[in-house]
MARKOL-401713 format. One record per residue (C-alpha): z, y, x. Coordinates in steps of 0.02 Angstrom, whole numbers, plus 32768, in hexadecimal, padded with zeros to 4 digits. Last residue first. Layout:
ZYX...
***
This chain:
7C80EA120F967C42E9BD0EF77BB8EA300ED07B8CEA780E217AF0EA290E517B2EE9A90E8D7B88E97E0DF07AFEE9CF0D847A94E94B0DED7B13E8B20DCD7B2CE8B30D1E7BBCE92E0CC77C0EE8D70C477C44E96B0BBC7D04E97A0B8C7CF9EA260B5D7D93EA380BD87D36E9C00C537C8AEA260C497CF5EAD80C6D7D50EA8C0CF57CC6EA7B0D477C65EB010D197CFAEB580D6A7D0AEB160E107DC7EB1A0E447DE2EB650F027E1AEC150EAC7E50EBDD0E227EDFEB560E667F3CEBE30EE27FA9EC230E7B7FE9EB910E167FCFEB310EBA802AEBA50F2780C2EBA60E9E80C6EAE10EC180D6EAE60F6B815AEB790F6881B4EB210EDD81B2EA6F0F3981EFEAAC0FD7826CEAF60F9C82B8EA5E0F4D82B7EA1310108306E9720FE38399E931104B841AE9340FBA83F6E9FE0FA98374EA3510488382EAE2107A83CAEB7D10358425EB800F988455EABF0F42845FEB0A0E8483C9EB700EA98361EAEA0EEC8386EA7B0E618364EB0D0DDC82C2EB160E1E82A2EA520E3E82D4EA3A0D9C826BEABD0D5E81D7EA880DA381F1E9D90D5D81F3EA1C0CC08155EA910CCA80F7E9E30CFD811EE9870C808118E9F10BEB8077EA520C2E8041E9B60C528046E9820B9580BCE8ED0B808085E83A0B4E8138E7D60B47815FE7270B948206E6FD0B6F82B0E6DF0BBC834BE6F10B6F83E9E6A10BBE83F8E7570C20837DE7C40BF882FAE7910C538251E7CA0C1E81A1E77D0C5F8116E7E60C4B806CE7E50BEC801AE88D0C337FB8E8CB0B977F47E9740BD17F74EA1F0B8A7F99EA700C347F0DEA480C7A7EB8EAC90D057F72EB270D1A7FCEEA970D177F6EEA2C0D7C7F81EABB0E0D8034EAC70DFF8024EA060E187FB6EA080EA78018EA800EF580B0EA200EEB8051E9870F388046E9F20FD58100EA0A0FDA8115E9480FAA80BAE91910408159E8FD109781D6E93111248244E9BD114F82A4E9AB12038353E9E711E68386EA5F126F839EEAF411E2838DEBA412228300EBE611A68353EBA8111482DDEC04108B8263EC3410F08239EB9111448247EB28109D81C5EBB610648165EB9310E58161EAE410C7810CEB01102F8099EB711072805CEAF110DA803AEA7B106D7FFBEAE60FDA7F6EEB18107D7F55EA4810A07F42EA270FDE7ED4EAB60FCA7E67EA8510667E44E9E210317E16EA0B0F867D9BEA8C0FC27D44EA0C10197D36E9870F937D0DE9E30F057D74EA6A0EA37DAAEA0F0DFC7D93E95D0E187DE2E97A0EAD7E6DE9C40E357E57E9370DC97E71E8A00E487F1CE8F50E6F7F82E8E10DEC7F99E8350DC97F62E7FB0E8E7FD4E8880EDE8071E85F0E65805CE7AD0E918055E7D00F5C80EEE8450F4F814FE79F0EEB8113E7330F73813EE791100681EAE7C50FE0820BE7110F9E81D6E6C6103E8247E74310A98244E7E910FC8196E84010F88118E86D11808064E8BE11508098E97111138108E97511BB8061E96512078034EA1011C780CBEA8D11C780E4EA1C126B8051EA8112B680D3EB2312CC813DEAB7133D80F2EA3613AC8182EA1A140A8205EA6E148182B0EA4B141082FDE9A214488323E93B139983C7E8D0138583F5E8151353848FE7EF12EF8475E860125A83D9E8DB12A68440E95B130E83E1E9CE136583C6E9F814228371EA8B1476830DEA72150D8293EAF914B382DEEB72143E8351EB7213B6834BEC0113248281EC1313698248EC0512BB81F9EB8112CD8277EB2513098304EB4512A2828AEB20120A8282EA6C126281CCEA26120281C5E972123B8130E93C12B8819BE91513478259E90213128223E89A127D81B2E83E12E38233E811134C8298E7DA12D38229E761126B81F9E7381325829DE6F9135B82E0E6AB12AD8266E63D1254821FE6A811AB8188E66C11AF8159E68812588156E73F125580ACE746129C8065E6AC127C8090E67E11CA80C8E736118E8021E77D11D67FBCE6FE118E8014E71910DF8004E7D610E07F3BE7C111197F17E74A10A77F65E7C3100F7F02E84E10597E53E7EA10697E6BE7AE0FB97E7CE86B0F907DF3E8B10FED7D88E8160FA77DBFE8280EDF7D03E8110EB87CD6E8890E407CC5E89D0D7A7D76E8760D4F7DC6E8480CAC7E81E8AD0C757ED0E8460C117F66E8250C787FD4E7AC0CE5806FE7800D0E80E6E8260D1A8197E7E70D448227E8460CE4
***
């Protein structure tokens, strides 16, 4: 189940999240080199989330296993819950998180303006790799991805539009179609996959994804959403009215 796009129009200029997707490909190209060996994996040991160490369950000079490479404990710690957000672990892991933030995301800026967008998909961020944290505080697996943050975004879609057509693409096997599904149909699906994922797999990550993760980032959206979501604005999208620039501004887009 891929989401590809929706009928949901926006008023504003998608800039925070433009500026996010940018940012997540920059940092992949010249950061973590694409994907090339030595500084994919050192930027997993320096700017992944290790639960084990923040948490203090290994301590500085430490060393953890990372496949056949290892991590020395002593970095930047609690600030990985934020760059962590901006490192991922292959093309494909980047892409598809990038889609889902474009579909999705353009709304809930839409939704709150640009400045309160930004900090609700740094705070779901965060508290989505909490979660990972409290759940399997001791693991040495450094977590990567902006798919907690995108989580949040979702949960907070949900809430704000949970009747809008998402035209998704089903595979079931040797069918494949292209089916418009309400968000809450989507959306409340892929929740509980990752739910039920995360419970079938315990603590920690299940097949190397962080399922955890993904339900604590997206319960901070649901929670989170209506208190950084502007309500007129909502309001004029539900009733399907086309603000103008002053009530825009007015309204205010930050």
């Amino acid at each position: 189940m891929f989401p590809l796009r929706d009928e949901n129009p926006t008023e504003l200029f998608p800039f925070v999240t433009i500026l996010l997707i940018a940012t997540n490909v920059l940092v992949w190209l010249l950061v973590q080199g694409g994907g090339v060996a030595e500084p994919f994996l050192s930027s997993l040991c320096a700017y992944g989330a290790i639960p084990a160490e923040i948490t203090g369950a290994v301590g500085p000079g430490d060393t953890v296993s990372l496949g056949e490479a290892s991590c020395m404990i002593g970095g930047y710690s609690w600030t990985t819950l934020v760059t962590s957000m901006f490192m991922h672990g292959g093309w494909m892991h980047l892409i598809g998180n990038m889609w889902f933030l474009w579909v999705f995301g353009n709304n809930i800026e839409d939704s709150m303006g640009h400045l309160r967008y930004a900090v609700f998909y740094l705070l779901c961020g965060i508290l989505a790799a909490l979660t990972h944290v409290f759940i399997d505080p001791s693991s040495t697996i450094p977590t990567v991805g902006a798919s907690g943050a995108i989580s949040g975004i979702m949960g907070g879609y949900i809430v704000l539009y949970p009747k809008v057509r998402v035209y998704t693409l089903i595979f079931l096997v040797v069918y494949v179609r292209v089916i418009p599904m309400s968000a809450l149909a989507v959306l409340g699906l892929w929740f509980a996959i990752q739910l039920f994922s995360g419970l079938a797999s315990g603590a920690g990550a299940g097949g190397g994804v962080a399922f955890w993760a993904h339900v604590g980032g997206f319960v901070a959206g649901v929670v989170l959403v209506k208190l950084f979501a502007k309500r007129k604005l909502v309001e004029a999208k539900h009733a399907g009215v086309v603000l103008t620039k002053e009530q825009i501004g007015r309204f205010g887009s930050w």
